[in-house]
N, C-alpha and C positions, 0 to 999 in steps of 0.2 A: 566446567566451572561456570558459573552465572552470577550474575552481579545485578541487587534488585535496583532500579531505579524507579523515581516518583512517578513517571509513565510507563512504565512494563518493565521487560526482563531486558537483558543481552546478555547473550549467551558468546564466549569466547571462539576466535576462528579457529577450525579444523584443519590443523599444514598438512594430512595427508591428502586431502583433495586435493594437490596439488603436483602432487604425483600421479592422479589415475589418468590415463591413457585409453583412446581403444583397446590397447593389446591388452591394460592392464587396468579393467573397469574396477570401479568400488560401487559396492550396495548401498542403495537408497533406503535408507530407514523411515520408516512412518512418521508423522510429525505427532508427540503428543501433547503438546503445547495447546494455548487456546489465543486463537485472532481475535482479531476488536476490528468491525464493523459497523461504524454506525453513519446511518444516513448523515448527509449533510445538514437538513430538516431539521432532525434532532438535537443537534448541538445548539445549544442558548447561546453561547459565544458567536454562533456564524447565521445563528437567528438576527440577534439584537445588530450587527453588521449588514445583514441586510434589510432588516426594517432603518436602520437609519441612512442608505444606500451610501456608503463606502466607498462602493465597486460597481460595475457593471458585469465582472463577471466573478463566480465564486467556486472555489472547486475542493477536493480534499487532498491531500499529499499521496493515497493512493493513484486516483483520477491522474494526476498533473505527471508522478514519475512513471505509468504507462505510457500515459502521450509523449512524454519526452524519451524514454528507452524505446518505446517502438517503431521507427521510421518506416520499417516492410515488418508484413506480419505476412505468417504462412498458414495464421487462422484467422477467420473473420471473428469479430467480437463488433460488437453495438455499444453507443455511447448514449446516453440517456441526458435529456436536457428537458431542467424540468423550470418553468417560469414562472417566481414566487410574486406572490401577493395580486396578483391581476384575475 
């Protein structure tokens, strides 16, 4: 079951996951959904924010709950800082 809302989908939790266990793994199904990606750049809303400088710093809600859920990471990934209007 899914429920449309004005920005994307939500999709209802799964209570079997909840039960799977090493002993007793559940299959990961492919995702057929489609993500929303879009640069920071592109948004007019986080444009016009920082042409009128707001902030000092600007990030996206993806960007901000990585850095906040990942304290150790057991993969390297690269952070991209990019400085607008100079």
């Amino acid at each position: 079951m899914k429920t449309t809302k004005e920005c994307g989908e939500i999709y209802s939790y799964d209570a079997t996951w909840d039960k799977a266990t090493g002993k007793k793994p559940k299959a990961i199904k492919a995702f057929e959904g489609s993500t929303f990606e879009e640069p920071i750049f592109d948004d007019p809303i986080m444009q016009d924010l920082m042409e009128n400088d707001m902030a000092e710093i600007f990030t996206t809600d993806v960007v901000a709950a990585i850095l906040m859920c990942a304290p150790k990471s057991n993969y390297s990934w690269d952070l991209e800082v990019t400085k607008y209007g100079e």
